[in-house]
C-alpha positions in Angstrom: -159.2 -141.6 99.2 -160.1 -139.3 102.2 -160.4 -142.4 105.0 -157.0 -143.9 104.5 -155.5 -139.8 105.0 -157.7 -139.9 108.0 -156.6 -143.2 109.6 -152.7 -142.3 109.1 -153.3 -139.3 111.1 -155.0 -140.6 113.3 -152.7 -143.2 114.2 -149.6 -140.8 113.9 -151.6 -138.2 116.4 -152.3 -141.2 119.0 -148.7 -142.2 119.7 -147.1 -138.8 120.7 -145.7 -140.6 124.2 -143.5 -142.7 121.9 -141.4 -139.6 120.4 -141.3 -137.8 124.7 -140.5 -141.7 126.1 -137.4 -141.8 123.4 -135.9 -138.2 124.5 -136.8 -139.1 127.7 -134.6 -142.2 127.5 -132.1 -140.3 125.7 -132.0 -137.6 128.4 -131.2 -140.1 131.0 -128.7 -142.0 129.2 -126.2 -139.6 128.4 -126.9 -137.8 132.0 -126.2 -141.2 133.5 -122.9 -141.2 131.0 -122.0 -138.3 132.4 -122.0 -139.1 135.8 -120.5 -142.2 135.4 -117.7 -140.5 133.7 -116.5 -138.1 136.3 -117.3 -135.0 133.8 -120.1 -133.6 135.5 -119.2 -130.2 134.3 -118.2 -129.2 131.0 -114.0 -127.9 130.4 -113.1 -124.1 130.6 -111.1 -122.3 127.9 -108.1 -120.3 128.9 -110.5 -116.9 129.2 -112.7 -119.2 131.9 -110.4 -121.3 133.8 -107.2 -119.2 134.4 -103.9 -120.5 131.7 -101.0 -118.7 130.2 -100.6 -117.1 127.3 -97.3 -116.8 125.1 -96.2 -114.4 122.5 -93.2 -115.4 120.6 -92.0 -113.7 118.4 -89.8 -115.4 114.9 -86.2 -114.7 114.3 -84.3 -115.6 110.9 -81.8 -118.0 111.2 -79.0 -118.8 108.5 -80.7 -120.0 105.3 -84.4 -119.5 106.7 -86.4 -116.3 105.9 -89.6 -115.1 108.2 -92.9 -116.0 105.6 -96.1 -117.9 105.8 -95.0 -121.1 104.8 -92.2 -121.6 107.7 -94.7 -119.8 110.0 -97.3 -122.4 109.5 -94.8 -125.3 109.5 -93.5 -123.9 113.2 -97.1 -123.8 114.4 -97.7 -127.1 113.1 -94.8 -128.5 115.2 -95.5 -126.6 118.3 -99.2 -128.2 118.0 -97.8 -131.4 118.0 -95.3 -130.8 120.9 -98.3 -129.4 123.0 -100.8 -132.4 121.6 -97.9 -134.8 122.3 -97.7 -133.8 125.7 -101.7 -134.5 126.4 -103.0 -130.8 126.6 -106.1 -130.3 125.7 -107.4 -127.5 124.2 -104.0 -125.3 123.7 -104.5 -123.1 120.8 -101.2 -122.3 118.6 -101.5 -119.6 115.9 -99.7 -116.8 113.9 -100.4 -113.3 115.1 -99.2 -111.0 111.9 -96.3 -111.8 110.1 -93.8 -112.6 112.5 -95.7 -113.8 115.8 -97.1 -116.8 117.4 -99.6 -117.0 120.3 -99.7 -119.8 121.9 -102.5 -120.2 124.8 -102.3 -123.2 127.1 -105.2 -123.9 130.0 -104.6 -124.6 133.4 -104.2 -127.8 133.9 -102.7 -131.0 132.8 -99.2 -130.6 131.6 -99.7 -126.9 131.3 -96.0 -126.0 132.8 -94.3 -128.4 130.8 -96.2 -127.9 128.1 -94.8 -123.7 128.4 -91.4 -124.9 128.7 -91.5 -127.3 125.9 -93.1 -124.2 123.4 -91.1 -121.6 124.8 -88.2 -124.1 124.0 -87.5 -123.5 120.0 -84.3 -123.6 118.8 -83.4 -126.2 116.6 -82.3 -129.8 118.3 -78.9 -131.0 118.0 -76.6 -134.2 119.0 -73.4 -132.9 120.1 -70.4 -135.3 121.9 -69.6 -134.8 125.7 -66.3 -133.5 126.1 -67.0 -132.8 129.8 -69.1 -132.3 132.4 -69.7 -131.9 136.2 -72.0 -130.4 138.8 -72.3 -127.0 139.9 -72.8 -124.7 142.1 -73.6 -125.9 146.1 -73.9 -129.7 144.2 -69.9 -129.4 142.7 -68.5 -129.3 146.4 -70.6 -132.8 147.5 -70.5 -134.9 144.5 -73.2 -137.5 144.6 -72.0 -140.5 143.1 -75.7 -142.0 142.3 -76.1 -138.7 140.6 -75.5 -138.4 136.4 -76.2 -135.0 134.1 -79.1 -136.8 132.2 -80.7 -133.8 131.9 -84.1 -135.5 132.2 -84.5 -135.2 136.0 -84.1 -139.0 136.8 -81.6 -140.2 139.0 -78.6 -143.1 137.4 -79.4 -146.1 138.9 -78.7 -148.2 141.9 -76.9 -151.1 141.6 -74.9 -151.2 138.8 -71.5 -151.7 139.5 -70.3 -150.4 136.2 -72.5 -147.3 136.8 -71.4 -146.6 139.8 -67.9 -146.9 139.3 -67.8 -144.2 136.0 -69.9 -142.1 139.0 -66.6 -142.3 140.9 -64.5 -141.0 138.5 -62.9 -137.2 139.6 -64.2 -134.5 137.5 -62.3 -131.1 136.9 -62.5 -128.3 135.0 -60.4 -129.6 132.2 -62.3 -130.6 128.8 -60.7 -134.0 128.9 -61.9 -134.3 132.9 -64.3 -137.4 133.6 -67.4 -136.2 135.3 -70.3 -137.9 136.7 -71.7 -141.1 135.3 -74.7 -140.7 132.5 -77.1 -143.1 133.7 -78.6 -143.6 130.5 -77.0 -145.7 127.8 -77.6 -145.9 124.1 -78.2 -149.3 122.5 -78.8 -150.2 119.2 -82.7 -151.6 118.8 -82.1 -154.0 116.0 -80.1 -156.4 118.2 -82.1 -159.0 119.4 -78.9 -159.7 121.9 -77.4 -156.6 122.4 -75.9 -156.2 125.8 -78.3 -155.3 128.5 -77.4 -151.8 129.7 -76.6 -151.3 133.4 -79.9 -151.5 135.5 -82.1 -148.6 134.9 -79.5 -147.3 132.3 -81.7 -146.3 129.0 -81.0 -147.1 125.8 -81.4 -145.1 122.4 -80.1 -144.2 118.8 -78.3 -141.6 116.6 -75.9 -140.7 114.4 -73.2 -138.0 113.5 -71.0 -137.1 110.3 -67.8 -138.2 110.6 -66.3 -134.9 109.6 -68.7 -133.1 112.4 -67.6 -135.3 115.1 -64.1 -134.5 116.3 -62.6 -136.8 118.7 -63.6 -136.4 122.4 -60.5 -133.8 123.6 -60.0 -130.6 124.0 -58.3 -130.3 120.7 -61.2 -130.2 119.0 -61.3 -126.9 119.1 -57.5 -126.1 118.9 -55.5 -123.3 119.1 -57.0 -119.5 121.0 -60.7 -121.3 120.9 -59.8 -123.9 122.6 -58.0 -121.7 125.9 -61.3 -119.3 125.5 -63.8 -122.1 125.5 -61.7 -124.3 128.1 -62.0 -120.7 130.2 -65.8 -120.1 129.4 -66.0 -123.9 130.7 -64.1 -123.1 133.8 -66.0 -120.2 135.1 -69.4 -121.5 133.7 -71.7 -122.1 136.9 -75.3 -123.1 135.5 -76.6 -122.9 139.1 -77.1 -119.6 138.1 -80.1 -118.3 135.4 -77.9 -115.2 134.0 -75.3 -117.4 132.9 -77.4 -120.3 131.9 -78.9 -117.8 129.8 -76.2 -116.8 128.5 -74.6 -120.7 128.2 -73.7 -121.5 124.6 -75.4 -118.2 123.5 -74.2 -118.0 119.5 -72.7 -120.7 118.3 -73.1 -122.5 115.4 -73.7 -125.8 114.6 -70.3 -127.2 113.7 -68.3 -125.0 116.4 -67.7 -126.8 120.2 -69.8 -125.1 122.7 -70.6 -125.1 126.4 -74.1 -125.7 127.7 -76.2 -126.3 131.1 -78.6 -129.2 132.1 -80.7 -130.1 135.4 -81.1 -133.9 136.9 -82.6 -134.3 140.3 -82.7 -130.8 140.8 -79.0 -130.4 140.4 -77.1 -128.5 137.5 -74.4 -129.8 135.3 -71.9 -128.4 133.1 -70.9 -129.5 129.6 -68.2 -128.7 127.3 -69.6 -130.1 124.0 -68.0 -130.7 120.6 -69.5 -130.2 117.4 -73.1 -131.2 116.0 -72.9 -134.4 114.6 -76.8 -135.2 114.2 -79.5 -132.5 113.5 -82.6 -132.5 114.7 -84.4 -132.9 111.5 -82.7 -136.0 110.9 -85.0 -138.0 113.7 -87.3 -139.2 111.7 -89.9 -140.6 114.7 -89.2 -141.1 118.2 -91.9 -142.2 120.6 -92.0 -143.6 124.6 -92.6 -147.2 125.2 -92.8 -149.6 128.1 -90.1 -152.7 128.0 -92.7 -155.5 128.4 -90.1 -157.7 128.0 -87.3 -156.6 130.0 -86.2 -154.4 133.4 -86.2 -151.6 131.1 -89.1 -149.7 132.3 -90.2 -147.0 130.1 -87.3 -145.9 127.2 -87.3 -143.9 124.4 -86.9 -145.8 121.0 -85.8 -143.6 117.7 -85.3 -144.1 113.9 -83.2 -141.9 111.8 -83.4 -141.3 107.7 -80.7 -142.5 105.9 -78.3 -139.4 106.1 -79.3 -139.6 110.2 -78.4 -143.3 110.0 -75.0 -142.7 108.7 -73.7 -139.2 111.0 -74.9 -141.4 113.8 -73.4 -144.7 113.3 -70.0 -142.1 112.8 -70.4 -140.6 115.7 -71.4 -143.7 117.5 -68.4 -145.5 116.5 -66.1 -143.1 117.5 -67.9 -142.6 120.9 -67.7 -146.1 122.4 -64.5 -146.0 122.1 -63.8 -143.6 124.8 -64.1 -143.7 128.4 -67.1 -141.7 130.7 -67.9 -138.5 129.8 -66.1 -138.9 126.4 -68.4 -141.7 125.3 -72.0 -139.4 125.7 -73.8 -137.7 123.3 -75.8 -134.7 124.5 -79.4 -134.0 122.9 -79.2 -130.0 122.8 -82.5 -128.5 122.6 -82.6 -124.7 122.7 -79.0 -124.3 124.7 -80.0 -126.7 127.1 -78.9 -130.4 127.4 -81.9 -132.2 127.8 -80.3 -135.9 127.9 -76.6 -137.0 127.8 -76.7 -141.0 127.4 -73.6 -142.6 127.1 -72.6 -145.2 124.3 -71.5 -148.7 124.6 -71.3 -150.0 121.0 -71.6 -148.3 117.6 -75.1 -148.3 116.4 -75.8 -149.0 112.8 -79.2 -150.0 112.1 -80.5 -146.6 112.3 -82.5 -147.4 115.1 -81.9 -146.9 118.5 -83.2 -146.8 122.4 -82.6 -144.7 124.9 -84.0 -146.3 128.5 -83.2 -145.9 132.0 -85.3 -144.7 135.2 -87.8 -143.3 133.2 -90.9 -142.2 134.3 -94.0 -142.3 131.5 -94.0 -138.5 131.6 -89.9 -138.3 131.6 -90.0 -140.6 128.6 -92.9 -138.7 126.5 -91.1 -135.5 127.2 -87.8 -136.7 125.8 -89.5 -138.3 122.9 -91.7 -135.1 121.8 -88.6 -133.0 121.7 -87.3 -135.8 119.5 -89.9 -135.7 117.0 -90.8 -132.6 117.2 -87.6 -130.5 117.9 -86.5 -129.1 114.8 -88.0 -125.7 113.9 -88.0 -123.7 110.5 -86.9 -120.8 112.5 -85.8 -119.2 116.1 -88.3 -117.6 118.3 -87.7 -115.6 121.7 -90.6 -114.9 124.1 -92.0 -111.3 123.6 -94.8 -111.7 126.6 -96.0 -114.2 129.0 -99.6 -113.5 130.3 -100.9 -115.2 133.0 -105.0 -115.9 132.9 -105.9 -116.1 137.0 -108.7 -118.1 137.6 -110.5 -115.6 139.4 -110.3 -112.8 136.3 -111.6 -116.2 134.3 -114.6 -117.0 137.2 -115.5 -113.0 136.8 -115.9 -113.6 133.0 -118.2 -116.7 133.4 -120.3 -115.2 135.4 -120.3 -112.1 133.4 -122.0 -114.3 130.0 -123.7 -116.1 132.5 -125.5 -113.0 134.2 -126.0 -112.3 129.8 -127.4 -115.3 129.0 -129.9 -115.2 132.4 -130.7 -111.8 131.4 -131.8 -113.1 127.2 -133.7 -115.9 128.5 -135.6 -113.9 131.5 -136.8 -111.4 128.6 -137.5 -114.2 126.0 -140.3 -116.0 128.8 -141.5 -112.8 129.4 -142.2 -112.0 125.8 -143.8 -115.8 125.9 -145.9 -115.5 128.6 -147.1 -111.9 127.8 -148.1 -113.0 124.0 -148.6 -116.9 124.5 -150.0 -117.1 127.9 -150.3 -121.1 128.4 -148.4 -121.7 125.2 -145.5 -120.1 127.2 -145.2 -123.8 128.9 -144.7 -125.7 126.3 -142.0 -123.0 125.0 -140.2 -123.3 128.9 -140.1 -126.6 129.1 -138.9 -127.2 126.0 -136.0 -124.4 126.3 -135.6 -126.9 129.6 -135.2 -129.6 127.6 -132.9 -128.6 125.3 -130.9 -127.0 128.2 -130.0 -130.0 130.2 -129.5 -131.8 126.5 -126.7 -129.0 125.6 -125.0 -128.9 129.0 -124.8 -132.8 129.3 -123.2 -133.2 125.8 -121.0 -130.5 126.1 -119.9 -132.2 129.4 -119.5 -135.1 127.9 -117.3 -133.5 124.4 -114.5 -132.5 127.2 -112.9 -135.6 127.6 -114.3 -137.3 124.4 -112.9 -134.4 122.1 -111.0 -132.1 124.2 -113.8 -129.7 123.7 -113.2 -126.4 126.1 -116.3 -123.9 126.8 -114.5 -120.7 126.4 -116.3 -117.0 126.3 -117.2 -117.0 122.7 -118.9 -120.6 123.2 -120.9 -118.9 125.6 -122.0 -116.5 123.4 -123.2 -119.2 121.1 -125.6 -120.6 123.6 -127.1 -117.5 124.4 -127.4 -116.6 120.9 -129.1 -120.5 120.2 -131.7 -119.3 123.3 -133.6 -117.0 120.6 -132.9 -119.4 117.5 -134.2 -122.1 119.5 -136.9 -119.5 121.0 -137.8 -119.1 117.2 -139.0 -121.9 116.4 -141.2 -122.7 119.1 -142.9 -119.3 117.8 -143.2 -121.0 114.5 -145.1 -123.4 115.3 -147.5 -121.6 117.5 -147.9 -119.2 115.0 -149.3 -121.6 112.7 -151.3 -123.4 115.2 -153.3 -119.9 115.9 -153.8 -119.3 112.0 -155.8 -122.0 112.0 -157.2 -121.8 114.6 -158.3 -118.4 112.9 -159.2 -120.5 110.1 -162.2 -121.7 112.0 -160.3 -124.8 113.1 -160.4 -126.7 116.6 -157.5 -127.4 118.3 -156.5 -130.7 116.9 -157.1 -130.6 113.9 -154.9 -127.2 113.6 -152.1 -128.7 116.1 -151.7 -131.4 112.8 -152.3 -129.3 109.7 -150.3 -126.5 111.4 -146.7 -129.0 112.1 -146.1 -129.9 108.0 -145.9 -125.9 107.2 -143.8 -124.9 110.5 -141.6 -128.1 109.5 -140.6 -127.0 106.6 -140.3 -123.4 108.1 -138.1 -124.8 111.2 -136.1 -127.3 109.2 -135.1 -124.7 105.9 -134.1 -121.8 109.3 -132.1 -124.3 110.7 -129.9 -125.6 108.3 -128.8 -121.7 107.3 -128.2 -121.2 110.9 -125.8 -125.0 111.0 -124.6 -124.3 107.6 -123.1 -120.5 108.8 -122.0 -122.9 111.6 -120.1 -125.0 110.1 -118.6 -122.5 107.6 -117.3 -120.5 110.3 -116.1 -123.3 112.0 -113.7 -124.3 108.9 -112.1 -120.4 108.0 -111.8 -119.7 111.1 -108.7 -120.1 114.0 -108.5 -120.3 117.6 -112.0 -119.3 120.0 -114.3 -118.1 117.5 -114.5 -122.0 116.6 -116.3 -122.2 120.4 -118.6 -119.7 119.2 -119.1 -121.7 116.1 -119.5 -125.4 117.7 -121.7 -124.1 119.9 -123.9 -122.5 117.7 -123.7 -125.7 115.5 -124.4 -127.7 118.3 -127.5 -126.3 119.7 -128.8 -126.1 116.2 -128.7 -129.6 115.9 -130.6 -129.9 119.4 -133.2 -127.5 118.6 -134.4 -129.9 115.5 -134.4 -132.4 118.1 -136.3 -131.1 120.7 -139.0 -129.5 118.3 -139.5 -133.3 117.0 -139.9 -134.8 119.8 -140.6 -133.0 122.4 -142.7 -129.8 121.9 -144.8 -131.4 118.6 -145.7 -134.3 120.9 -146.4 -131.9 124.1 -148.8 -130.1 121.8 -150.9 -133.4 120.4 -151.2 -134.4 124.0 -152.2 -130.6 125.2 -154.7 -130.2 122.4 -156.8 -133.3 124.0 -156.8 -131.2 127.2 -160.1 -129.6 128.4 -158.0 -126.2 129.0 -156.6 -126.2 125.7 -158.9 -127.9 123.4 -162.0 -125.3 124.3 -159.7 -122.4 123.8 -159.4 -120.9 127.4 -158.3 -117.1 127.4 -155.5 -118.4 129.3 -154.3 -121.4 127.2 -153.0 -118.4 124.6 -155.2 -120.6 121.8 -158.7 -118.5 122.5 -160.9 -118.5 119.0 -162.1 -114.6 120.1 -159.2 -113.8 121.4 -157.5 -114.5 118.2 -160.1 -112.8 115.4 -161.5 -117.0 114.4 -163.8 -117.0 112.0 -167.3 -118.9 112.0 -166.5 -122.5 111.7 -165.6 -123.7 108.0 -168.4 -125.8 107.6 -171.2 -123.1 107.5 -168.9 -120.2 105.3 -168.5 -123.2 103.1 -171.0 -124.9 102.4 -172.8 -124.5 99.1 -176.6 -123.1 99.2 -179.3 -125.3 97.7 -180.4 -128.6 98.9 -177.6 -130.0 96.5 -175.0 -129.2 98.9 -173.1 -132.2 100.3 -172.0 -132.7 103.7 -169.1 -130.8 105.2 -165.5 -131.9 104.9 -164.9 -134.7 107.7 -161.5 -133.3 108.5 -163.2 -129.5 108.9 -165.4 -131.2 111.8 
């Protein structure tokens, strides 16, 4: 029974270069992934790189009380506005009862992304009354110039466009103004007329009852002279009174509001609500394949948003430009005003006209996503430099130098040669954890933020710790009375266990932290996962490998005082074949694997 135990170890302790060629490839492989990717350096948080930080702060509105439950459902929308716009790694979360922090990186999208969060009042259709430039643009029309409110230009070309654009524009509610170069068209037609080129197409709806006909006297009566004067003197060229712009009213009440387009600010006397925000039910950008269309916005409503905006289609086609728009009002400001041709019905729509992609995943994330539970005002805006984030990197940095300088000291004082294997294999799983987590920034969004570096240095003495395992049990038996290769094998099934049982508490604290908790103490808790994970790697195949092809070394096999594995050094008993062995002539030859 004893030869067949030999021969298996035997064989497993001959092909150690199999285990270092696999990490070896494996090592190479992702590096060359990284590289190839662009990535070669792994994503900063906010408290690295330099971002912004946003406290906002809830407000009841009519019907909707400040709790947990229309906390979480805000934060849950404002993830989805910032994940719809691309950012990676913006962190949205409640801060007390009544606070959200929102924490968005520099870089991609960041500034729209602050806009679009800072931006959360509810979302409303309203009909155009009026509208017109203002300010230094009100004295030079431009007649390729509309009030879209999404910063594209109407387009060229179109005769029909162009000749609403030249219609005069005053401060009257019932005054033409310039063209809306976006139309709305109903997306279940599979011939619906072709909006003018570059106009964009899109659907929604508005009670009957809500949407007053297009005029002035909708309003009627005192409010109608007071709003036709807050109209007049309105100039949204101006921040106070943009601020200030539709400030208060309700829902089903005409208002005035403000709205940029090529750089330029329009006016808008608007009627009523006649679609709410909630009543989108999904609203995404696509690209006309098919068509000149470019990219447009398509939307579906539920059924009571089918049936306010068919109304309020129906009643808008009718009339002549401004009077036939519909402006999306998000937060006071009009972020689109396309105009309607025909009544849409089908409870599906498109909005599409000189869109750009980013123009036309902007206007569909407030679309989806525009509706909040509650009102929120911005209580501070903090702004992350990059060179206070560069100070704090090099800060852990300078830490985790300053933990793995004393940890190889400690090794080479108490290991001596041993201390080799422990570097290099703190080398190895090194370049493994910085090329992964380089790679996990594009793949996952994954951002190494302050806490994240804490992990790491705290995964330099876990990982450190089981490199002393095994040593450890390598020198007791070599105390035993063992030589080097034999105690390199007997020693690895006792430090497994050991290494494998200390591990899995270290990933499973890991991974529970990673679950109940919010925001950058995840980092710390990837991380640690992470480099858990690697350590079990590297210990497999790298350092128990190292060691079967060290122990066949000269150096190390005849216990140098330097190799850190010397019998005297270490207190070895006489070898275990004389203590042993029974006295008599009866006494049978030592055990082979003692030799």
């Amino acid at each position: 029974m004893a030869a067949p135990k030999k021969g298996r170890s035997a064989s497993a302790q001959s092909k150690p270069g199999r285990s270092l060629a696999l990490i070896l490839i494996a090592i190479v492989a992702l590096t060359a992934g990284m590289f190839a990717s662009g990535h070669r350096t792994p994503r900063l948080g906010i408290d690295l790189a330099g971002g912004t930080s946003i406290t906002l702060k809830a407000k009841a509105d009519q019907g909707s009380a400040i709790n947990k439950a229309n906390m979480d459902t805000a934060v849950d929308i404002m993830n989805r506005r910032v994940n719809g716009l691309g950012v990676s790694e913006a962190e949205v979360q409640t801060q007390g009862t009544d606070h959200i922090i929102v924490n968005i990186p520099k870089g991609t999208n960041s500034k729209e992304a602050q806009q679009q969060v800072g931006t959360t009042a509810k979302l409303y259709f309203r009909p155009v009354l009026a509208s017109e430039p203002t300010g230094a643009a009100a004295k030079t029309p431009s007649p390729s110039t509309s009030p879209s409110g999404s910063g594209s230009p109407s387009p060229s070309g179109s005769p029909s466009a162009k000749e609403k654009a030249s219609s005069s524009s005053t401060a009257s509610p019932t005054a033409s103004a310039t063209s809306q170069g976006r139309a709305v068209t109903d997306a279940l037609k599979a011939d619906s007329t072709p909006s003018p080129s570059g106009s964009p197409s899109a659907t929604s709806s508005a009670d009957s009852k809500a949407s007053p006909s297009p005029s002035a006297s909708s309003s009627g009566g005192t409010d109608t002279t007071k709003l036709q004067a807050q109209y007049a003197a309105l100039d949204c060229s101006k921040p106070d009174q943009r601020s200030k712009a539709g400030q208060g009213a309700k829902p089903g009440e005409p208002t005035v509001a403000c709205g940029e387009n090529n750089k330029i600010w329009y006016k808008y006397l608007l009627g009523p609500a006649g679609v709410d925000g909630t009543e989108v039910k999904k609203a995404q950008a696509v690209f006309d394949t098919q068509g000149a269309s470019g990219w447009q916005v398509q939307m579906n409503f539920n059924s009571s948003g089918t049936k306010k905006f068919a109304d309020i289609t129906s009643q808008l086609a009718k009339n002549q430009q401004p009077q036939n728009e519909f402006g999306i009002v998000l937060d006071g400001d009009v972020v689109s005003s396309p105009f309607v041709q025909t009544a849409i019905t089908g409870g599906q729509a498109e909005i599409s006209g000189s869109f750009t992609q980013q123009e036309a995943q902007s206007l569909a994330n407030m679309l989806s996503y525009g509706a909040l539970p509650l009102s929120f005002k911005e209580d501070t805006v903090t702004t992350v430099t990059a060179a206070l984030g560069g100070e704090q990197l090099r800060a852990g940095l300078l830490a985790g130098a300053i933990g793995l300088a004393l940890v190889v000291l400690y090794l080479v004082i108490y290991y001596r040669g041993l201390s080799l294997v422990a570097m290099a294999s703190l080398l190895v799983s090194a370049i493994l954890t910085y090329v992964i987590m380089s790679l996990l920034g594009p793949a996952i969004g994954f951002a190494l933020n302050l806490p994240a570096v804490c992990g790491a240095i705290v995964a330099i003495g876990i990982t450190a710790d089981s490199f002393i395992v095994y040593f450890e049990r390598i020198r007791d038996e070599i105390r035993e009375g063992r030589t080097l290769r034999p105690a390199v094998e007997r020693a690895w099934p006792r430090a497994r266990r050991t290494i494998l049982v200390s591990d899995f508490v270290s990933f499973l604290a890991a991974a529970v932290l990673f679950i109940v908790t919010v925001g950058k103490v995840q980092g710390f808790a990837f991380t640690l996962g992470l480099t858990t994970v690697l350590d079990v790697v590297v210990v497999f195949l790298f350092t128990k490998p190292l060691m079967t092809l060290l122990a066949r070394r000269k150096f190390w096999a005849s216990g140098h005082k330097w190799s850190g594995l010397d019998p005297e050094g270490l207190g070895a008993k006489p070898p275990l074949r004389r203590t042993r062995r029974p006295a008599g002539p009866a006494a049978g030859p030592a055990d082979p694997k003692e030799a």
